[in-house]
MDTraj code that builds the backbone (N, CA, C; nanometers):
import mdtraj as md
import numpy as np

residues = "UNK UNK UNK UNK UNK UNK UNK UNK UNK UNK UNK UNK UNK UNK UNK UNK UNK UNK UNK UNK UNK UNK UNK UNK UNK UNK UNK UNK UNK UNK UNK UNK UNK UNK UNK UNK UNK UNK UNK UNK UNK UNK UNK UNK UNK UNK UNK UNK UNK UNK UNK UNK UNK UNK UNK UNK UNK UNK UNK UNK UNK UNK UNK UNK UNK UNK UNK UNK".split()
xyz = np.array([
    [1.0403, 3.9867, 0.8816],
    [1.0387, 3.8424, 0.8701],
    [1.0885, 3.7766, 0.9990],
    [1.2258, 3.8309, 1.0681],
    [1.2415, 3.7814, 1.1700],
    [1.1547, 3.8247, 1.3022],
    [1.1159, 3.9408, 1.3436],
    [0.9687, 3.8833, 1.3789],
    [0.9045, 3.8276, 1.4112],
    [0.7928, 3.8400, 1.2698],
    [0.7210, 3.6842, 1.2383],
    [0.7637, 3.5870, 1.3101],
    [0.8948, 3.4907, 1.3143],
    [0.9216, 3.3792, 1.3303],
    [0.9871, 3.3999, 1.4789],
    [1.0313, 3.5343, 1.5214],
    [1.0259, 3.4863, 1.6786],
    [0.8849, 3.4994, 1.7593],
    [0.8359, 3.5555, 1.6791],
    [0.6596, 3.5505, 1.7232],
    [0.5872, 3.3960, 1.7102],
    [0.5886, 3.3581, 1.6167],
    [0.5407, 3.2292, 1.5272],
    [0.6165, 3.1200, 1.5817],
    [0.6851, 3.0986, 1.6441],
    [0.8283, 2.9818, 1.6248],
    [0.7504, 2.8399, 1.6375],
    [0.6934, 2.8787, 1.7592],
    [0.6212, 2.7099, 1.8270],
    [0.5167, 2.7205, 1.7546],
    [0.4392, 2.7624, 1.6764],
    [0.3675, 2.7210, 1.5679],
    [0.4419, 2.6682, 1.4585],
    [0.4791, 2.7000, 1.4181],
    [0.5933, 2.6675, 1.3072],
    [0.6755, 2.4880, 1.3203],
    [0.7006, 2.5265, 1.4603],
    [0.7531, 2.4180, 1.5150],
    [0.6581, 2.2893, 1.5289],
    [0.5469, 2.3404, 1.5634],
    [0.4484, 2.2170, 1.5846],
    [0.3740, 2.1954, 1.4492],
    [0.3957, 2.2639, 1.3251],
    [0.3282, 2.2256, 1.1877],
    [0.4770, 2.1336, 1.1638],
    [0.5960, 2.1629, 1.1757],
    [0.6469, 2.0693, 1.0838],
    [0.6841, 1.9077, 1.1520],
    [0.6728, 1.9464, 1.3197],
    [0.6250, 1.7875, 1.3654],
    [0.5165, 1.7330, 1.3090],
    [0.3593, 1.7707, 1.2980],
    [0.3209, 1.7594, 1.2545],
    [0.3339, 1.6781, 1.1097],
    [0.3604, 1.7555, 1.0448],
    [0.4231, 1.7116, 0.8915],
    [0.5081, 1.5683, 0.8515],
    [0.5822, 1.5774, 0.9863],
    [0.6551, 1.5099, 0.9813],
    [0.6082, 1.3419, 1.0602],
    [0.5044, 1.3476, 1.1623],
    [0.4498, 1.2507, 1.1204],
    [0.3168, 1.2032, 1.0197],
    [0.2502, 1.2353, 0.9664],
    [0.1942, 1.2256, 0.9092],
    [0.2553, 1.1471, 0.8026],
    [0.4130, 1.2213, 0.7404],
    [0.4352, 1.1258, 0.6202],
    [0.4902, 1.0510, 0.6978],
    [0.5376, 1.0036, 0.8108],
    [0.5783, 0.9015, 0.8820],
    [0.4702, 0.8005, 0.8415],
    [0.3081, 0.8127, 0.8843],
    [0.2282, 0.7155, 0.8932],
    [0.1823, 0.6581, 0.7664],
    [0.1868, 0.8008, 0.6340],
    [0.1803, 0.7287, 0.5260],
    [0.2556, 0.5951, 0.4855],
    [0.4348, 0.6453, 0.4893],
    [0.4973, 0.5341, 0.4638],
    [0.4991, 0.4219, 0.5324],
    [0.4671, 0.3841, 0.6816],
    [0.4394, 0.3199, 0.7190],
    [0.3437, 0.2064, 0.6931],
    [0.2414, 0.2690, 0.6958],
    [0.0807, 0.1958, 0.5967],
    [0.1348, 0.1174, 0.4985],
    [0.2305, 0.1997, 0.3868],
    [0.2046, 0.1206, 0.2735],
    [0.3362, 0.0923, 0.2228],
    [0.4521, 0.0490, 0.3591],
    [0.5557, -0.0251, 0.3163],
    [0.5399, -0.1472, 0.3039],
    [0.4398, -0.2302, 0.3784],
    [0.4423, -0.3991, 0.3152],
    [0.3378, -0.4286, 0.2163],
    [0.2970, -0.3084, 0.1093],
    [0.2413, -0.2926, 0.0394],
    [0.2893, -0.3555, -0.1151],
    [0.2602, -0.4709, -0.1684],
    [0.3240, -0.5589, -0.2579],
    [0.2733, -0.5149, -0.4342],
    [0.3206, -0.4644, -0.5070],
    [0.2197, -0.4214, -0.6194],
    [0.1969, -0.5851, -0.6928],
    [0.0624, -0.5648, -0.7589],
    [0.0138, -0.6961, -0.7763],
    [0.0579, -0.7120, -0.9290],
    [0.0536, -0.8395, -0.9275],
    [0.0386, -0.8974, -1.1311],
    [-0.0634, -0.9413, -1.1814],
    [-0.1083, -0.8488, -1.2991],
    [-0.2341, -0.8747, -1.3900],
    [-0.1719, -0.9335, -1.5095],
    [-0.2413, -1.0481, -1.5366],
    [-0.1842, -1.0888, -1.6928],
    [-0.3093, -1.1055, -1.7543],
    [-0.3739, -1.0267, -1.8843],
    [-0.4951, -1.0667, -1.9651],
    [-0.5994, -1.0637, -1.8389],
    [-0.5839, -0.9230, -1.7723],
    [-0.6761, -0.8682, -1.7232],
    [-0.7476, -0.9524, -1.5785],
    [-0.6571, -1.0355, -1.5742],
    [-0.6661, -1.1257, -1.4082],
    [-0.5916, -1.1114, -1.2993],
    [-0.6091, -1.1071, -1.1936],
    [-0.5136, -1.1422, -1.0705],
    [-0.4317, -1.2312, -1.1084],
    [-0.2757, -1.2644, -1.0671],
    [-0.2691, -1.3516, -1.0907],
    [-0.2072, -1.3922, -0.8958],
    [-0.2266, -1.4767, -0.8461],
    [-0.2157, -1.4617, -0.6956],
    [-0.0615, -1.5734, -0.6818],
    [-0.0284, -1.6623, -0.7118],
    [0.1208, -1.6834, -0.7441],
    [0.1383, -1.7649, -0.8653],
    [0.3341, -1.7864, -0.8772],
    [0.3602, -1.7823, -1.0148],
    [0.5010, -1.8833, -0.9679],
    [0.5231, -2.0752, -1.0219],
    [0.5977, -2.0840, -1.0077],
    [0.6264, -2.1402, -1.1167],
    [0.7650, -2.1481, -1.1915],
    [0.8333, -2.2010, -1.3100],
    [0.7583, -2.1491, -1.4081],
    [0.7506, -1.9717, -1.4123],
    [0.6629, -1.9097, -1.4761],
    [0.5811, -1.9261, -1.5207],
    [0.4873, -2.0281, -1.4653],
    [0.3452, -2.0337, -1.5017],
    [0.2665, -1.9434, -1.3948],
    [0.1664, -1.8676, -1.4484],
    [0.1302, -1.7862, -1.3606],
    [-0.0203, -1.8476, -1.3478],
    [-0.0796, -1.9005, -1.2025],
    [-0.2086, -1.9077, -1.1307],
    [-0.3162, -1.7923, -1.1170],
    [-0.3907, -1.7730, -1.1650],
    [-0.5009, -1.6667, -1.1313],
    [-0.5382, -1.7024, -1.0251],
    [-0.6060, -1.6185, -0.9343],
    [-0.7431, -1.6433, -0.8540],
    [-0.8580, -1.6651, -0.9652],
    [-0.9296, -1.6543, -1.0615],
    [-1.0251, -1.7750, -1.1064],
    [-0.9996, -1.8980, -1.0935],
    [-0.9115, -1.9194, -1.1613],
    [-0.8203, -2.0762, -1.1785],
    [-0.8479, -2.1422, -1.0347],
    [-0.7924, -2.0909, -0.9166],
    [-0.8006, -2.1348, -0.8040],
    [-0.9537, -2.1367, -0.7816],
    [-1.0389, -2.0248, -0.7893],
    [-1.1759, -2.0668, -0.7470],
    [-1.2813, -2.1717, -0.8140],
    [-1.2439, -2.1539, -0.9687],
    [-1.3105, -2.2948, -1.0059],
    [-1.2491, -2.4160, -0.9601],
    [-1.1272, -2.4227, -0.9133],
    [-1.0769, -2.5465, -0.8851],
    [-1.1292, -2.5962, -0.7538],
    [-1.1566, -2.4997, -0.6351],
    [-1.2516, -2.4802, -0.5610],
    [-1.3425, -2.5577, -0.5891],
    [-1.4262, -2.4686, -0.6727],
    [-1.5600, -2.4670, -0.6736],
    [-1.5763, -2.6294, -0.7635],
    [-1.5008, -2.7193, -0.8093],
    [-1.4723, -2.8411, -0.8740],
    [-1.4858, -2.9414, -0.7660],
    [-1.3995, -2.9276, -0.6755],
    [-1.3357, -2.9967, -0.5673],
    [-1.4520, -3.0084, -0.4421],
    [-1.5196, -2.9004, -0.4213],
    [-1.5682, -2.8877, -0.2552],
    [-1.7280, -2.8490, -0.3021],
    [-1.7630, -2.7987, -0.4321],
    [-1.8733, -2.7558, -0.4715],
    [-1.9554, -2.6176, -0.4188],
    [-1.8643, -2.5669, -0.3555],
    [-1.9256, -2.4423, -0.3010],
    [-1.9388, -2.3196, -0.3438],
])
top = md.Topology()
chain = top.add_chain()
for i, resn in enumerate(residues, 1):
    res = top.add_residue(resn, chain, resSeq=i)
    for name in ("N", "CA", "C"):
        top.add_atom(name, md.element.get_by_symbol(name[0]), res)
traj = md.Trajectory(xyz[None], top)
């Protein structure tokens, strides 16, 4: 076994840099990653004095307002 690993070392060495960024870049990616709120199967995109706004809500209001 020891050996192996004075044979192997800088392989060894360069898989767990390796390794080690990789989950670097995962967490990176998806730290300003916000989990969303569905209520009755909608987006809901914000929420104040707990009333919660969908994105429909907003696009017909849109689509009311500007006709597009």
């Amino acid at each position: 076994m020891t050996d192996l690993l004075k044979k192997y070392w800088f392989v060894g060495l360069l898989s767990l840099c390796l390794l080690g960024i990789t989950g670097y870049f995962i967490y990176d990616t998806y730290k300003d990653v916000l989990p969303g709120k569905k209520v009755n199967n909608q987006d809901i995109v914000y929420s104040i004095n707990n009333i919660d706004v969908s994105a429909d809500e907003i696009y017909d209001k849109l689509y009311d307002k500007y006709g597009i």
